[in-house]
C-alpha positions in Angstrom: -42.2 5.4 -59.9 -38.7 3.3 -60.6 -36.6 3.8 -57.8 -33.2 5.9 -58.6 -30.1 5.3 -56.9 -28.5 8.3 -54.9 -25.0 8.1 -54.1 -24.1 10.3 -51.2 -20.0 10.7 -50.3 -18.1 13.2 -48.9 -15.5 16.0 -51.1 -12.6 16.2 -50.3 -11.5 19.8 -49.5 -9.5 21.5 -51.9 -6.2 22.8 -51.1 -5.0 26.1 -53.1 -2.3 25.5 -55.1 -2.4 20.9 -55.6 -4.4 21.9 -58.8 -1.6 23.5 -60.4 0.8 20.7 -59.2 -1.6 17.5 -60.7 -1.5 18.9 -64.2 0.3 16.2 -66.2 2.7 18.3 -67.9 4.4 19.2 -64.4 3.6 15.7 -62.6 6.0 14.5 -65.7 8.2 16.8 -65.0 8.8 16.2 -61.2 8.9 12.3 -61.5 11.7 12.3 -64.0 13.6 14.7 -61.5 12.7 12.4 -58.8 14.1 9.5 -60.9 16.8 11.3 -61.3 16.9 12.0 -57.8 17.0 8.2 -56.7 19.4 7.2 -59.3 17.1 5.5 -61.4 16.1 5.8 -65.3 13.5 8.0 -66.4 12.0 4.7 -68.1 12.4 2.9 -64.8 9.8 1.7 -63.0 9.6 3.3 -59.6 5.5 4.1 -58.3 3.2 1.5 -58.2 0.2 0.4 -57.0 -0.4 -2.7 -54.0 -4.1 -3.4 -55.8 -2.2 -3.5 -59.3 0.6 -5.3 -57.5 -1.7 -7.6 -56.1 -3.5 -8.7 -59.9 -0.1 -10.9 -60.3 -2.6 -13.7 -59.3 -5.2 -12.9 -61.8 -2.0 -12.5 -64.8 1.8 -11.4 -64.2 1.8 -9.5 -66.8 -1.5 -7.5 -66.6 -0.2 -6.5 -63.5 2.7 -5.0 -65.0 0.7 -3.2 -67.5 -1.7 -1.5 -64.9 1.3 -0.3 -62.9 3.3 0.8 -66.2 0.3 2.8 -67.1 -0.6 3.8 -63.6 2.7 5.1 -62.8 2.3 8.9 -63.0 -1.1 9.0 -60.9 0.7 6.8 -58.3 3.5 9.1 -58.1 0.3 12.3 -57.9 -1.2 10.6 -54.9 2.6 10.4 -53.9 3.4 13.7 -53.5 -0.5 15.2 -52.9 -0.2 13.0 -49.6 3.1 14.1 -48.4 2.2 17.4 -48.9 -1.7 17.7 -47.3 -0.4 15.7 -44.4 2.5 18.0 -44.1 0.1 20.8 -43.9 -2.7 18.7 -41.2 0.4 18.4 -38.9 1.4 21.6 -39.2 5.1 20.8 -41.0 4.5 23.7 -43.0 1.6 26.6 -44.0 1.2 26.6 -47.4 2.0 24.1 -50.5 4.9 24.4 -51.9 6.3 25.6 -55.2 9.6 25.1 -56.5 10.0 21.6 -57.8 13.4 21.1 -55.4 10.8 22.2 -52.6 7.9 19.9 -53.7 9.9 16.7 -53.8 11.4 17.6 -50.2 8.3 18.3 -48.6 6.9 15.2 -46.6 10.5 13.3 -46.3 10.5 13.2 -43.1 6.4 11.6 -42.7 6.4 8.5 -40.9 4.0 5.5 -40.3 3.5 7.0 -36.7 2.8 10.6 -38.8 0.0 9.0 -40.9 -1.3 6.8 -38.0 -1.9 10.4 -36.3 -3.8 11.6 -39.5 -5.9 8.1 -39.6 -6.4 8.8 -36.0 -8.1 12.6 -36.8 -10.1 11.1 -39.9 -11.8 8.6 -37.5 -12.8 11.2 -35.1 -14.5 13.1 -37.7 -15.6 10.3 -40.1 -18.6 10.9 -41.7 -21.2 8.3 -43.5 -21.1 7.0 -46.7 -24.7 6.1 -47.9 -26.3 4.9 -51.3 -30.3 5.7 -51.1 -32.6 3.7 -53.6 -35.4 5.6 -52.8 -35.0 9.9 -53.0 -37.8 10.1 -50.4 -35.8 8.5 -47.9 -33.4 11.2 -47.8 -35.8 13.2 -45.6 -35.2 10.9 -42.4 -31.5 10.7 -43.8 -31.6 14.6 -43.4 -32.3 14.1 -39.6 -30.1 11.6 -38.9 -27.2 14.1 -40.4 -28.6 16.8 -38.4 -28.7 14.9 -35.3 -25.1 13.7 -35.4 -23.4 16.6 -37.2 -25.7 19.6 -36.0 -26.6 19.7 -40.3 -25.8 18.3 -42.8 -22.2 18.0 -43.5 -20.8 20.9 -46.2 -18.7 17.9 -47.4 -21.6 15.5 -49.2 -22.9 15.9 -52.5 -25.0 14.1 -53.6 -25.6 12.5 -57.2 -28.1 10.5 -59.0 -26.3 7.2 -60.6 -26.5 7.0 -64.2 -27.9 3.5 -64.5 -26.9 3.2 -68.1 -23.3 3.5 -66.9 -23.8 1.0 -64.5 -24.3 -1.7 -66.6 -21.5 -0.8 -68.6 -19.2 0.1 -66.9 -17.1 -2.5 -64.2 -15.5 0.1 -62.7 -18.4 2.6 -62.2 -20.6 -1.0 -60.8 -17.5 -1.3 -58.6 -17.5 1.6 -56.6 -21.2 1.9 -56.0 -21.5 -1.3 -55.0 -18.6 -0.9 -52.6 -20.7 2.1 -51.0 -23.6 -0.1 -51.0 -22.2 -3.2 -49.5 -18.9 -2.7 -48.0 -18.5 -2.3 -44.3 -17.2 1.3 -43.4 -14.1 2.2 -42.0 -11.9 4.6 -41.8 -9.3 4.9 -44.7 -5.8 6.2 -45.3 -3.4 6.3 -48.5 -0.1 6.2 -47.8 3.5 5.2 -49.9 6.2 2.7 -48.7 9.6 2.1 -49.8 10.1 -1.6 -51.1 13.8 -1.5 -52.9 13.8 0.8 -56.0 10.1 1.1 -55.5 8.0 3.3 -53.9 4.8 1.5 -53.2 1.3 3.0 -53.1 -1.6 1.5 -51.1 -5.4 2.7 -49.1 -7.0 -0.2 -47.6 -10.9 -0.3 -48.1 -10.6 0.1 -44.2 -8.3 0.2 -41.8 -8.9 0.0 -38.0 -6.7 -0.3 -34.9 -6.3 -4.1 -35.3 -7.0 -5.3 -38.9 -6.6 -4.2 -42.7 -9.9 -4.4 -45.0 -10.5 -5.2 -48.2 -13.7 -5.1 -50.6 -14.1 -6.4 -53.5 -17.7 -6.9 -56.0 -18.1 -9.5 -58.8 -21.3 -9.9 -61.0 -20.8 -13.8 -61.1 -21.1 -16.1 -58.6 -19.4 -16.8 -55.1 -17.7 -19.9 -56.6 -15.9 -17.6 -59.7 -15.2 -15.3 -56.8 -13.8 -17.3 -54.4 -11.6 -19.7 -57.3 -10.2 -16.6 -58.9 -11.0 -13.1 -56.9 -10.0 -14.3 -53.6 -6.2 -15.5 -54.1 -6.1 -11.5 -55.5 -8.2 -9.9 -52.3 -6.2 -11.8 -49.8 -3.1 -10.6 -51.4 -3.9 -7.4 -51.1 -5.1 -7.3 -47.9 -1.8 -9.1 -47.4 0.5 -6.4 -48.8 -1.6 -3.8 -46.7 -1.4 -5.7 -43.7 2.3 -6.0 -44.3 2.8 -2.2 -45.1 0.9 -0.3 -42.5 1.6 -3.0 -39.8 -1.6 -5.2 -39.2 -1.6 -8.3 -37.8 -5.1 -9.1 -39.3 -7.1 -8.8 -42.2 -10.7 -9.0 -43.1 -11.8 -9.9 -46.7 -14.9 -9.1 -48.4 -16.6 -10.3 -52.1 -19.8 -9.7 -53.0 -21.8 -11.2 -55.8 -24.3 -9.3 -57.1 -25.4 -12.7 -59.1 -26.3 -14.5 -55.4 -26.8 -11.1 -53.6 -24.9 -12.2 -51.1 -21.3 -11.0 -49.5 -18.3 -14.1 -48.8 -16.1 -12.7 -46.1 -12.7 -14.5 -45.0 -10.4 -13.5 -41.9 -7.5 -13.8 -40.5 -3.4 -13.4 -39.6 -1.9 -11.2 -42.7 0.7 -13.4 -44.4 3.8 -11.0 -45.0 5.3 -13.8 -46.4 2.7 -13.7 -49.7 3.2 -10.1 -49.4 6.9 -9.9 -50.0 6.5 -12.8 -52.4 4.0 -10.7 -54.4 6.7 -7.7 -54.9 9.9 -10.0 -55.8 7.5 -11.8 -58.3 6.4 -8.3 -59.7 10.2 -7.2 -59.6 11.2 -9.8 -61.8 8.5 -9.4 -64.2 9.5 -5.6 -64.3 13.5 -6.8 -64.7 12.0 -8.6 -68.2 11.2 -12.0 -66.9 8.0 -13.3 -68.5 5.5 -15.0 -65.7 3.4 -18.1 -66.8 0.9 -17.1 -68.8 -2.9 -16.8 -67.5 -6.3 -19.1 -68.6 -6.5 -18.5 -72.2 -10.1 -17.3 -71.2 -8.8 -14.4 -69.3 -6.5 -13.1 -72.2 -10.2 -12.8 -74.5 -11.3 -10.0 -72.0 -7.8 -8.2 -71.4 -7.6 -4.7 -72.5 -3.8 -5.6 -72.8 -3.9 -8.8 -75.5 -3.2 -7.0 -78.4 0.7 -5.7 -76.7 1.0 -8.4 -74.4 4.0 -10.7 -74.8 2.8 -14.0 -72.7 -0.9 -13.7 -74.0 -2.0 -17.4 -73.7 -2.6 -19.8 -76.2 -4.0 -22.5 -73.9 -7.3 -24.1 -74.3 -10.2 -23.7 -72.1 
């Protein structure tokens, strides 16, 4: 019998009354009264993304494009973390409803607040586990029911369409993260940087260091020439942002099987670099364009205004 591929995570619970708020025709809604809000244009840039941010070393531009296009679900997880958190820490009982209300709610959140919610999530942190073989899930079972007393209300468990797996990057992506990444506990959280509000969760993030995982299906020398400048980066940006001294980088290549890993002292110096390149990109000012090469696979060439003309 082939093997399939289980893929075991946790749910997150549902909270009565987010569902109405994520619909798009309200999230638009609320971030152009937030824009408003902050004095800034309701074309204006304002939520984005530190792993988007962070592309500026694969292409300048792209990483303006996936921020541009990202903007309204960075501005979800915004206001969805402001308010769960609010209601974990007991800041108020119920989700809010009036728009005034839902923009208010969470202001006063800090980085000691969130540190206090990372600090429950560890405590309670269950596993994440990718099984190749169904008939190992009955000493998986008793594992579970060893550590947890049964097994956990939050897992479901799904079989992995292998189909999509081969076609799909980002699908490959995020099992092979919950097949090869080290586990941590995680936490999303925003950050003011000028007009922006700046959206990050770390792969992990423990008491000391920031870490980040990232998959490639070439080689290690592909990864570490044109992934790594982007991982460290990121890993730089969350370092910076939640207040890490260290960081702990991770690429694996699923053409050598095998998983690079790079440490050491986060350089808030690339990190702030990162956002006043990305600011002036935003502000209209073209970056260098990218390996002509790159530009062939971008799901942005056909409206991009720097796509390269260099040879290979």
């Amino acid at each position: 019998m082939c093997p399939r591929l289980i893929l075991m995570k946790f749910r997150l619970s549902s909270i009565e009354g987010l569902e109405e708020l994520l619909k798009p025709e309200r999230l638009e809604r609320l971030l152009k009264l937030e824009k408003e809000r902050r004095g800034q244009p309701k074309d204006s840039l304002v939520f984005i993304g530190m792993a988007n941010t962070a592309e500026y070393y694969w292409c300048g531009i792209k990483a303006w494009f996936l921020n541009k296009r990202s903007e309204l679900g960075f501005f979800g997880a915004y206001l969805v973390d402001r308010i769960r958190y609010s209601l974990i820490l007991g800041r108020i009982d119920k989700v809010p409803e009036g728009d005034e209300e839902i923009l208010k709610t969470g202001s006063d959140l800090t980085l000691e607040d969130v540190e206090e919610i990372l600090k429950k999530r560890k405590e309670k942190q269950l596993p994440r586990i990718a099984v190749e073989n169904p008939e190992d899930w009955e000493e998986i079972e008793k594992e579970l029911v060893a550590k947890f007393g049964g097994v956990p209300s939050e897992f479901v468990v799904w079989e992995i369409d292998e189909e999509r797996l081969k076609e799909d990057p980002l699908y490959r992506g995020r099992i092979l993260e919950i097949k090869h990444a080290e586990k941590y506990p995680k936490v999303r959280w925003n950050f003011e940087w000028g007009k922006y509000v700046v959206v990050g969760v770390p792969d992990g993030i423990t008491d000391e260091f920031v870490y980040e995982f990232k998959s490639t299906t070439s080689s290690g020398g592909f990864a570490k020439k044109w992934l790594k400048p982007i991982a460290e980066t990121q890993a730089d940006l969350y370092g910076f942002f939640f207040r890490r001294k260290k960081k702990r980088v991770q690429i694996y290549s699923l053409k050598d099987n095998k998983t690079y890993t790079w440490e050491g002292v986060v350089d808030e110096g690339r990190a702030k670099e990162v956002l006043e390149k990305f600011e002036k990109v935003d502000s209209g000012e073209l970056p260098p364009p990218p390996a002509s090469w790159k530009c062939r696979r971008c799901e942005f060439a056909n409206e991009c205004p720097v796509k390269s003309s260099q040879p290979l």
